[in-house]
ZAMARGU-4260 file (C-alpha; in steps of 0.2 Angstrom, whole numbers, plus 5000, padded with zeros to 4 digits):
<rodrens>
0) 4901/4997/4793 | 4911/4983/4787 | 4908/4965/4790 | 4925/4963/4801 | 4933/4944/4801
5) 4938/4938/4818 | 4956/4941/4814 | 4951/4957/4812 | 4945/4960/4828 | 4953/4968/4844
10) 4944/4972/4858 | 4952/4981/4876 | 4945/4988/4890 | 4952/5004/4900 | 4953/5002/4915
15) 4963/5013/4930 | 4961/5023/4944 | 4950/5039/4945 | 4956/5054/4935 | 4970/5045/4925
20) 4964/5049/4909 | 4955/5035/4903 | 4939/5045/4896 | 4950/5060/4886 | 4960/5044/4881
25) 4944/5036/4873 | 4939/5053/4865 | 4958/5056/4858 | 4956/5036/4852 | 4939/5041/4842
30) 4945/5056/4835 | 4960/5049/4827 | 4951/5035/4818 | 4939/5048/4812 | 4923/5041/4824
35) 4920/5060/4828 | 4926/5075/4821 | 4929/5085/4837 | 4936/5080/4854 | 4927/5084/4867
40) 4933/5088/4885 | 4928/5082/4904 | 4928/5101/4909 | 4918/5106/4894 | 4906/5092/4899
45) 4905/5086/4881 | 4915/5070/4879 | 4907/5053/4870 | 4909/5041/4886 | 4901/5051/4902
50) 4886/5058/4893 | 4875/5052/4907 | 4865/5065/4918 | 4874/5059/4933 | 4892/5058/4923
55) 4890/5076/4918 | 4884/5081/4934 | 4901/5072/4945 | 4913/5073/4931 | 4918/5055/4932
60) 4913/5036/4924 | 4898/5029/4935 | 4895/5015/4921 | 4906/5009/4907 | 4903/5016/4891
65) 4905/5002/4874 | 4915/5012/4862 | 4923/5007/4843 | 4935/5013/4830 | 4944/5005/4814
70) 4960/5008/4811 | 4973/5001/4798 | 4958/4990/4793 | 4955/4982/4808 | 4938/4985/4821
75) 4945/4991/4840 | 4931/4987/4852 | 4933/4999/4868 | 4925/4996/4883 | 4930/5012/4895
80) 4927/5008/4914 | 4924/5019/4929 | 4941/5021/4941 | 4930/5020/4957 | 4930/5004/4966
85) 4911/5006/4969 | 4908/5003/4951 | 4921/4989/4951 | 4907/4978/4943 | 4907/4987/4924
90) 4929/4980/4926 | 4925/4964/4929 | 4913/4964/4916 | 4925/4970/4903 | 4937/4961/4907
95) 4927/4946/4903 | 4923/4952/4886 | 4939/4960/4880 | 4954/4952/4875 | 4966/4964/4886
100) 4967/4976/4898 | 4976/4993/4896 | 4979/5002/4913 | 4980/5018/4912 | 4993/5025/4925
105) 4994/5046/4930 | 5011/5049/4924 | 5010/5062/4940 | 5006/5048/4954 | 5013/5031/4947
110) 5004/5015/4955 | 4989/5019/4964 | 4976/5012/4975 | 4962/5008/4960 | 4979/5004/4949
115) 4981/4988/4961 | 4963/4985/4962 | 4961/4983/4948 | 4976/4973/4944 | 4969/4960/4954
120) 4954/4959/4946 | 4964/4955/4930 | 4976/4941/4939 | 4961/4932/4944 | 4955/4928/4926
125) 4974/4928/4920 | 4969/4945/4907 | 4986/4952/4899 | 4989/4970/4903 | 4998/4983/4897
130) 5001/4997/4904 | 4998/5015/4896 | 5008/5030/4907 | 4997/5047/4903 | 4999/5064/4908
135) 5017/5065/4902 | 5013/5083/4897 | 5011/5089/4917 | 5025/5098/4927 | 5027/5085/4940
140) 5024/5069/4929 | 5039/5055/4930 | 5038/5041/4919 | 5055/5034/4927 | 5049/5033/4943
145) 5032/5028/4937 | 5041/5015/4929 | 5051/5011/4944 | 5035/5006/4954 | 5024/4995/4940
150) 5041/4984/4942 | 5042/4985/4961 | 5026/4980/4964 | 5020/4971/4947 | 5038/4961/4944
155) 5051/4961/4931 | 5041/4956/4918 | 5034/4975/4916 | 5044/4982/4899 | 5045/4997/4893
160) 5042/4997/4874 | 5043/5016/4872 | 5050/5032/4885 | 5048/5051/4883 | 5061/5059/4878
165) 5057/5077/4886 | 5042/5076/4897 | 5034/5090/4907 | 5028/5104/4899 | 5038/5103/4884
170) 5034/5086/4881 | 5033/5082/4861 | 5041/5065/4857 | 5041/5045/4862 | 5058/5034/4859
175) 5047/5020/4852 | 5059/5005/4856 | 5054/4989/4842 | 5053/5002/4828 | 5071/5012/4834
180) 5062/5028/4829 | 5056/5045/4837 | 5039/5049/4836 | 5039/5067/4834 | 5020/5078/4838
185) 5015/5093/4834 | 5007/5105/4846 | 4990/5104/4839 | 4992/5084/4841 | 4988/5069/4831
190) 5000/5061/4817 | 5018/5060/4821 | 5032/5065/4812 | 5043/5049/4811 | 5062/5054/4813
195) 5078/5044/4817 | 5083/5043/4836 | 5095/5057/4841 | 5111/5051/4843 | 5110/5056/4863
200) 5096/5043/4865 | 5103/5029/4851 | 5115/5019/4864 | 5099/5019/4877 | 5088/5013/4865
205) 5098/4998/4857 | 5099/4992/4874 | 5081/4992/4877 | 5078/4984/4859 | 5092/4969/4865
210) 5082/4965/4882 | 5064/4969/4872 | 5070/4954/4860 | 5079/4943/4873 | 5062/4942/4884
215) 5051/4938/4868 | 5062/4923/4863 | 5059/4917/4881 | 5040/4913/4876 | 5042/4900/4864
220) 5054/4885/4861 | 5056/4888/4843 | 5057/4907/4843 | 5073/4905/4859 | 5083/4893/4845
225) 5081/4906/4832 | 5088/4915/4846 | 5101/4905/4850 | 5107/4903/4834 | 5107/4919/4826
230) 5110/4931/4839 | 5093/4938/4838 | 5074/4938/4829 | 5067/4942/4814 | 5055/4956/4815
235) 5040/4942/4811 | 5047/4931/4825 | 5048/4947/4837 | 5030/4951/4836 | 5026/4931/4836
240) 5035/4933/4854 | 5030/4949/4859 | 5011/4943/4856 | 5013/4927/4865 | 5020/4936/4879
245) 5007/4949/4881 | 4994/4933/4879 | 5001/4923/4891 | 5004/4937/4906 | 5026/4934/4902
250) 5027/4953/4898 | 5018/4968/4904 | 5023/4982/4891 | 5023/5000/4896 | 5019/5011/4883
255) 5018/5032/4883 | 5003/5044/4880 | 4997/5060/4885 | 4979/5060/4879 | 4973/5076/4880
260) 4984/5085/4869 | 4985/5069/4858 | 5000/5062/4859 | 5004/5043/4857 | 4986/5040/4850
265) 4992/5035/4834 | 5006/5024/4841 | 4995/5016/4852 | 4982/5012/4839 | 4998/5001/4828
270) 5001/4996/4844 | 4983/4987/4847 | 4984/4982/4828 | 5001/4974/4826 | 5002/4966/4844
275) 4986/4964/4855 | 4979/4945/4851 | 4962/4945/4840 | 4949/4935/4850 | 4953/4918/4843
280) 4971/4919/4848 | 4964/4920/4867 | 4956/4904/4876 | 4937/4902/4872 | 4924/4902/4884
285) 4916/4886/4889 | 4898/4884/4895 | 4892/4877/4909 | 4890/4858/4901 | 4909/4861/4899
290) 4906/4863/4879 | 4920/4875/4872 | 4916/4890/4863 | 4932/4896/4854 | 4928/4909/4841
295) 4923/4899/4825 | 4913/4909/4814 | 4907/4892/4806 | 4900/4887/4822 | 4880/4887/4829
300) 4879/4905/4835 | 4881/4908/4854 | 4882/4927/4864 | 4886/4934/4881 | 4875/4948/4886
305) 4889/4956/4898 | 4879/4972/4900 | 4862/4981/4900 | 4861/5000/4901 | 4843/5011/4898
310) 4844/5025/4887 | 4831/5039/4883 | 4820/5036/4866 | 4829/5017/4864 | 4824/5010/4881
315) 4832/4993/4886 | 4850/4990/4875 | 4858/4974/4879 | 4877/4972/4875 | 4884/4955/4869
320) 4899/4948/4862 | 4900/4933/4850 | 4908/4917/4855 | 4903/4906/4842 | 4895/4907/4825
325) 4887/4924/4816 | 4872/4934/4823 | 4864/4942/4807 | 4848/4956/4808 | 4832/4947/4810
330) 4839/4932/4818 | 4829/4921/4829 | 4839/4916/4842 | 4835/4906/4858 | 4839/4912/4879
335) 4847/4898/4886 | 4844/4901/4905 | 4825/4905/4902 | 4822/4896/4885 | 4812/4912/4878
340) 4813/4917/4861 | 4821/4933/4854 | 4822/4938/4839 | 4837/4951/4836 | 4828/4964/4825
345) 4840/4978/4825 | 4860/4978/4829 | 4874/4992/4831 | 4893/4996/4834 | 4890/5009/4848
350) 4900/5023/4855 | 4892/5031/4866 | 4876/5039/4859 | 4881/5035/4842 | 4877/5020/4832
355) 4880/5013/4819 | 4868/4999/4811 | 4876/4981/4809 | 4868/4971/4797 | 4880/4954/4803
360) 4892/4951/4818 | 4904/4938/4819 | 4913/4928/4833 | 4923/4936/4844 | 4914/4954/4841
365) 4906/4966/4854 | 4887/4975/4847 | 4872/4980/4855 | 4852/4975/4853 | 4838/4982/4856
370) 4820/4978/4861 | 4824/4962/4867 | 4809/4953/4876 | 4817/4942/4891 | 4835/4945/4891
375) 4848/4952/4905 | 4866/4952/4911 | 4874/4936/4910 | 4859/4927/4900 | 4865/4918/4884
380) 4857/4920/4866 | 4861/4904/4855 | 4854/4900/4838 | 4841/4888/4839 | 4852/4872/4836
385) 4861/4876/4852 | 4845/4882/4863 | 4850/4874/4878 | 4868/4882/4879 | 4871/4893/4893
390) 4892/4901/4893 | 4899/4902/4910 | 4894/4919/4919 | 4903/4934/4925 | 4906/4932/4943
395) 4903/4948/4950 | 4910/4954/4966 | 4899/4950/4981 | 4892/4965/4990 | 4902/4978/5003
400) 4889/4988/5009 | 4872/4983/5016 | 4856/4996/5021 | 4837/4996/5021 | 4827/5008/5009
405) 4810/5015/5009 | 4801/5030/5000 | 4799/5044/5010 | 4779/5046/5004 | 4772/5027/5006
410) 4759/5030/4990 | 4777/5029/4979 | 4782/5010/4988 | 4773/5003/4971 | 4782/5012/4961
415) 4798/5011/4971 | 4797/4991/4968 | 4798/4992/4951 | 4812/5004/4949 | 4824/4994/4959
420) 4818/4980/4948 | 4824/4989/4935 | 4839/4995/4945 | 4847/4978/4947 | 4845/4973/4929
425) 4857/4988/4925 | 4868/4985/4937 | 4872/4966/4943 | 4884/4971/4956 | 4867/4978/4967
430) 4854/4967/4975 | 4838/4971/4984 | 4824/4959/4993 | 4811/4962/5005 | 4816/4953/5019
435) 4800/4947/5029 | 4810/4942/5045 | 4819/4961/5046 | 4801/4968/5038 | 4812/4979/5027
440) 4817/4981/5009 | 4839/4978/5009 | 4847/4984/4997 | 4868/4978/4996 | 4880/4986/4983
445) 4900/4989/4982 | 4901/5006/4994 | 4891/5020/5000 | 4896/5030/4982 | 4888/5015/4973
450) 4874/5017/4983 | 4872/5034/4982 | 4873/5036/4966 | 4858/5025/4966 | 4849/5037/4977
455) 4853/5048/4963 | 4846/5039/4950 | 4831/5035/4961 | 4825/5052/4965 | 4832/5061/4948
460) 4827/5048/4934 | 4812/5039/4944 | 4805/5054/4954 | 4804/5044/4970 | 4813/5052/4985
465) 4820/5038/4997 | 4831/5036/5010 | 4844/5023/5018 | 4844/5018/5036 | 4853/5005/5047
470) 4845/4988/5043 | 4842/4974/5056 | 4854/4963/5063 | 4846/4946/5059 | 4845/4940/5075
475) 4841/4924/5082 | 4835/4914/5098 | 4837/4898/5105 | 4838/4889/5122 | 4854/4883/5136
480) 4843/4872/5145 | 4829/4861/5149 | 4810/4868/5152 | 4794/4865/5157 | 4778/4873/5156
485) 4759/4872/5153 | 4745/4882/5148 | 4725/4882/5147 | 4716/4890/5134 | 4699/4892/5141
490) 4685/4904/5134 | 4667/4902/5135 | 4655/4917/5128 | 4638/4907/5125 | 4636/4893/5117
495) 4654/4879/5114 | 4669/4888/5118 | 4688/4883/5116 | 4698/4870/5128 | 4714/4867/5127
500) 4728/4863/5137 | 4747/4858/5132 | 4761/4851/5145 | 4777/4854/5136 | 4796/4850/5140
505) 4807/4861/5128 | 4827/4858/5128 | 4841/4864/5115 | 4845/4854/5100 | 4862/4849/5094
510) 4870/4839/5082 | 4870/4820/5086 | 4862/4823/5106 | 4852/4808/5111 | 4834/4811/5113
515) 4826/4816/5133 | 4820/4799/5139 | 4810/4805/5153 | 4794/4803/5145 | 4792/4790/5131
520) 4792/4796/5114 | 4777/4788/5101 | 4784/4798/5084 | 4796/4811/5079 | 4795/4826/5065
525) 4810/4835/5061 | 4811/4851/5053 | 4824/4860/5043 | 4821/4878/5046 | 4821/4891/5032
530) 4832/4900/5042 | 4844/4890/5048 | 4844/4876/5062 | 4829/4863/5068 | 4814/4861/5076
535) 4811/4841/5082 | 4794/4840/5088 | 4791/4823/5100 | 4773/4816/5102 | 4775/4809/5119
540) 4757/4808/5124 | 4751/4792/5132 | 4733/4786/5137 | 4725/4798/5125 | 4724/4813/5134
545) 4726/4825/5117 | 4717/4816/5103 | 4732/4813/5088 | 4721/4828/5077 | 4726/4841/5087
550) 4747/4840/5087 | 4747/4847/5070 | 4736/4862/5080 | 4749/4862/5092 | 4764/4861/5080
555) 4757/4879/5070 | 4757/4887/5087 | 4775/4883/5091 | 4780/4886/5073 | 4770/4904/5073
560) 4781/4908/5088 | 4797/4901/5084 | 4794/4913/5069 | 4794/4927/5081 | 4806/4923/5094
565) 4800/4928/5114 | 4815/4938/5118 | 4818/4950/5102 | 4807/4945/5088 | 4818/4936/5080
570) 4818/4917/5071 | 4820/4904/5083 | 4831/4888/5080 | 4839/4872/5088 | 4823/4867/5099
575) 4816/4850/5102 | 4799/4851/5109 | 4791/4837/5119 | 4772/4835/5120 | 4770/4823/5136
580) 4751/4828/5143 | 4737/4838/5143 | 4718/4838/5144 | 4704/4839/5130 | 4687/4843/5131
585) 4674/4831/5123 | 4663/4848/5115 | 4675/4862/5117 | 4692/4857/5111 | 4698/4860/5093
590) 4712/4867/5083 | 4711/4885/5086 | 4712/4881/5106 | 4727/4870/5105 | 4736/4878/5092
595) 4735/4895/5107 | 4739/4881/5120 | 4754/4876/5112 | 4758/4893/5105 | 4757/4898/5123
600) 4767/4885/5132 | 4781/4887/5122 | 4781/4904/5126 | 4782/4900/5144 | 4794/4886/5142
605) 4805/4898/5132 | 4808/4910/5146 | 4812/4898/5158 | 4826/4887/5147 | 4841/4900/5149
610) 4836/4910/5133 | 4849/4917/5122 | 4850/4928/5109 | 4865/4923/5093 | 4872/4935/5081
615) 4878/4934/5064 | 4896/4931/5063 | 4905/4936/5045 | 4920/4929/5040 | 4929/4948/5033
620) 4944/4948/5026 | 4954/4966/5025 | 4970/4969/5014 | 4979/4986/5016 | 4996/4992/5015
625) 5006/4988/5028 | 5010/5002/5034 | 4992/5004/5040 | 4991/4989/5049 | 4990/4995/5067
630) 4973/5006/5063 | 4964/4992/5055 | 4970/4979/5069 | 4963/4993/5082 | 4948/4997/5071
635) 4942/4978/5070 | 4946/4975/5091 | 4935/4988/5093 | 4921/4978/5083 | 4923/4964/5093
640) 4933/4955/5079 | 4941/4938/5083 | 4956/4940/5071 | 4962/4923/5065 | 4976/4925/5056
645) 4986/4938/5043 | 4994/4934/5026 | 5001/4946/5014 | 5001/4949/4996 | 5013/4960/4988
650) 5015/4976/4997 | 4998/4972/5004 | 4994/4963/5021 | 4978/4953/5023 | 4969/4953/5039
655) 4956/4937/5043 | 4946/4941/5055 | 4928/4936/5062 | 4916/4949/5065 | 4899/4952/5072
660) 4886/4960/5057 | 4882/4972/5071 | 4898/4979/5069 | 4899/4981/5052 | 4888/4994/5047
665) 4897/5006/5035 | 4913/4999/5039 | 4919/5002/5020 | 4919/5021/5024 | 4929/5018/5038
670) 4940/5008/5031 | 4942/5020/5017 | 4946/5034/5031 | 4959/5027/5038 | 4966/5019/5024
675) 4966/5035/5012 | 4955/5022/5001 | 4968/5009/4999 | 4959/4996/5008 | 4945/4984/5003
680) 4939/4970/5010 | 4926/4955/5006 | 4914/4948/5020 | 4906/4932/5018 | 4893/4926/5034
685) 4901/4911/5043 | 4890/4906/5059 | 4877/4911/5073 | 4885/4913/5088 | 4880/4919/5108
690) 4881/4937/5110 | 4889/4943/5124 | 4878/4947/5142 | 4880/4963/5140 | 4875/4966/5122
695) 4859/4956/5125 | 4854/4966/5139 | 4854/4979/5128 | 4846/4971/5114 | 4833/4966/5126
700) 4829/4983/5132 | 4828/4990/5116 | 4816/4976/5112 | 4803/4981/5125 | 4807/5000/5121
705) 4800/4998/5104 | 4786/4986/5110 | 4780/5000/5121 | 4781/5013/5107 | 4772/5003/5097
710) 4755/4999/5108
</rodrens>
């Protein structure tokens, strides 16, 4: 392949709901610009995008697939993203890398749930958008009334550049607005015959040509006196608009395709060429130092990995796109968040399994490397005059879904560890742990399809059969009032024994409370707990009843307990602990008897200082339409939610709630139930907070149920 200049360059990313197209699209897209020589089908199982067991197996994107095609001199870089919104990770990432978004909308359904969700996602980082309708070809497509609702829920600035002329089943040819022609398509698809507008259609499309150069003079100062002066724009400053206003989110244009028979494809590849900004047209990328990287091929080099996949024969492929400088074969480069060395041995245009070798890629292009040593999703490679560099991350979206994994045979838990290892550098958008306060490995990720498809991997690719359960509710305990207690450790079997005895006075800890002052107080520790809340430990012995070289004895007793909490097993917090008395032996006492005195008497204490058990509390925010609003209000009372306020956004309403973590469990497949999968939501933990009486009874009697099984 070519060595392609920056100006050169266009990169996109489909993106869409499920079953809009967006996959026989990228085949159509590849065919046309000669990338394969036959198109393959979803049906047929045989496309380049879904090639992946698991794809072949559903029928449907579970990854994005990086794809390229040239055309009219120019290299298109294609990212195709899945529709579902438990893979809504592989959008975000491509939007990051590509220059604009085309949504794909089913000509059939107009705006849809994972059309609005993924709208979103491109408001947030400002991406221009252009809207593609497909499946003009069915009986029941509309591109009117699919029009119709881009505008009403999208605004005014969505613009129709082209319109079918006869959709449905006898659909053949696209009014294409700026050129004032009909493009004309044979049944086999492909190449357009080029014909003047019918004269049925002439007055329509004028009228559409008159607004289309209206609105482009509105995005520049110089291009609206042109305006103003001549009474309309040259076909240079129309595209000069037109590109401006797709760049700086003034104009959403709507454009027509029906990709499985081939129609459009060819219109939309001009399209890309003649309008869609190269990537130093767009805003650079800064790093974190605030240094801005802005496509300049003279520039150190510096690279975004945005994606790593695994693939049979290859192993580990690491995605990345140039924002400064010129990768070249053989190049050693630098990883700026670990500082390890790589050197970039061998580098491809990819689509799907075929590559093609690169020899050199400049800024603002998308490839993909191999056998890179230490290198993952959101690291940065920089040449070695810039080592130190690391380019502003993609934010993923935070997880949805929480549960607890184990392998069903314990000899695979080994081998378990290292494939969710591997798991997580695929995919960023899951995260696992080993939680030693829940004694269970978490695993968190976007919805229960996302993590069942990991299941699938799992038990398919990794040979280990797992399963998912509830996790633990991360519990914790503290004290409503002051306590007292002691305790004697005494044992004698032949020869010294152990002595020890500790007098405490335990009482609840808050922020700026004024010390007890019953007994005198001789120093003070304070602990920061790992978990969350303090420990103050008080040293209020007099006379020398306990020598000073046994409170750090007595201190790891407490701590050992506070880490298993007297009423659940669970972290304790918020305590101060007063050690006023006690008694020592002059041959029996040492560390191991104090450390059980204390360990003991806080125990004791504990019970006695009005023990209560606190929850997580989570912050959940719940947009749906409005129209569902009663279910979800009545949903989240049901959770004991605490709702705090509403706001609305667009047709959407948003719910702010707080909710218990206890309530929560699989709450996105309930949400999606009574929602018909036009809800999300995002939860974020926000406090510990009392449970109520009645849920603490319980917990409490579950507690000694599974003591009792467990002795």
């Amino acid at each position: 392949m070519k060595v392609y200049k920056t100006n050169e360059l266009r990169n996109i990313v489909l993106i869409g709901g499920a079953k809009t197209g967006k996959t026989t699209l990228s085949e159509s897209i590849l065919f046309e610009c000669g990338v394969i020589n036959r198109r393959g089908s979803i049906e047929d199982k045989n496309t380049v995008s879904d090639y992946r067991e698991i794809e072949l197996e559903r029928q449907n994107s579970v990854s994005s697939t990086v794809l390229y095609a040239e055309h009219k001199g120019h290299k298109i870089n294609i990212i195709d993203a899945p529709g579902f919104d438990d893979f809504i990770g592989e959008v975000v990432a491509g939007l990051h890398v590509a220059d604009t978004a085309f949504m794909v909308i089913n000509g059939q359904n107009g705006v849809e749930v994972g059309t609005e969700i993924n709208w979103r996602q491109t408001k947030a980082i400002h991406a221009p958008v252009v809207f593609l309708v497909n499946h003009l070809e069915h009986e029941k497509s509309s591109f009117e009334e699919s029009l119709r609702q881009l505008k009403t829920q999208f605004g005014a600035s969505v613009t129709p550049f082209q319109y079918p002329v006869n959709e449905g089943h006898s659909f053949n040819a696209i009014i294409d607005v700026l050129q004032q022609k009909m493009f004309k398509y044979p049944a086999t698809g492909g190449k357009a015959e080029v014909l003047d507008i019918p004269a049925d259609q002439k007055d329509k499309a004028e009228e559409m040509l008159n607004s289309l150069i209206e609105t482009a003079a509105e995005n520049d100062e110089a291009l609206m006196e042109s305006f103003f002066e001549n009474g309309t724009l040259t076909p240079e400053e129309l595209a000069k608009g037109l590109k401006l206003g797709i760049m700086n989110r003034g104009m959403f244009p709507v454009l027509c395709i029906a990709a499985k028979p081939n129609y459009g494809v060819d219109a939309l590849l001009d399209f890309i060429v003649s309008y869609i900004p190269a990537p130093n047209e767009m805003p650079g990328r800064n790093t974190k130092e605030g240094k801005a990287l802005n496509f300049n091929p003279a520039d150190p080099a510096s690279a975004l990995i945005f994606k790593t996949s695994v693939e049979e024969h290859l192993g580990e492929i690491s995605f990345f796109k140039v924002f400064s400088g010129e990768i070249t074969e053989a190049m050693d480069m630098v990883n700026g968040v670990n500082s390890s060395k790589e050197r970039i041995s061998q580098m491809f245009a990819v689509a799907g399994k075929k590559r093609e070798k690169l020899e050199k890629v400049v800024a603002g292009d998308i490839a993909a490397a191999i056998k890179l040593k230490n290198v993952r999703t959101n690291h940065t490679l920089n040449s070695p005059k810039t080592s130190g560099d690391v380019i502003e991350p993609i934010e993923f979206p935070a997880p949805k879904i929480t549960m607890a994994i184990k392998a069903k045979n314990t000899s695979d838990d080994e081998k378990l560890g290292a494939a969710l290892t591997e798991l997580q550098k695929v995919d960023p958008t899951i995260t696992v742990e080993y939680s030693k306060e829940l004694k269970q490995i978490i695993m968190r990720g976007q919805g229960e399809l996302h993590l069942n498809i990991a299941k699938w991997h799992l038990e398919n690719i990794e040979k280990i059969q797992i399963e998912y359960y509830a996790p633990k509710i991360p519990y914790r305990e503290t004290i409503t009032k002051p306590a007292k207690a002691m305790y004697r450790h005494k044992k004698q079997s032949g020869g010294s024994g152990q002595f020890g005895e500790v007098h405490m006075l335990i009482q609840p800890w808050s922020e700026g409370m004024a010390n007890q002052t019953e007994f005198p107080i001789r120093g003070t520790e304070t602990y920061d707990l790992s978990w969350g809340g303090k420990l103050v430990f008080n040293n209020c012995i007099v006379g020398g009843s306990i020598d000073a070289r046994f409170m750090p004895a007595i201190l790891k007793g407490i701590m050992e307990k506070i880490e298993e909490g007297p009423l659940t097993g669970s972290y304790a917090r918020d305590i101060v602990v007063n050690i006023y008395d006690g008694k020592m032996h002059p041959v029996d006492s040492n560390e191991l008897a104090f450390k059980l005195a204390g360990r003991n008497a806080f125990k004791e204490a504990f019970k006695n200082a009005g023990p209560k058990i606190l929850e997580p509390i989570y912050d959940v925010e719940v947009m749906v339409p409005g129209d569902r609003m009663g279910d979800i209000m009545t949903d989240l009372q049901g959770r004991r939610a605490i709702i705090m306020g509403m706001d609305s956004e667009g047709n959407y309403q948003i719910v702010k709630a707080k909710v218990p973590l206890a309530e929560m469990n699989r709450y996105s497949t309930a949400l999606s139930s009574l929602t018909s999968g036009s809800g999300t939501y995002s939860l974020k933990f926000a406090e510990y907070s009392m449970v109520p009486g009645d849920v603490q009874t319980a917990l409490l009697k579950a507690y000694e149920e599974q003591e009792k099984e467990e002795e």
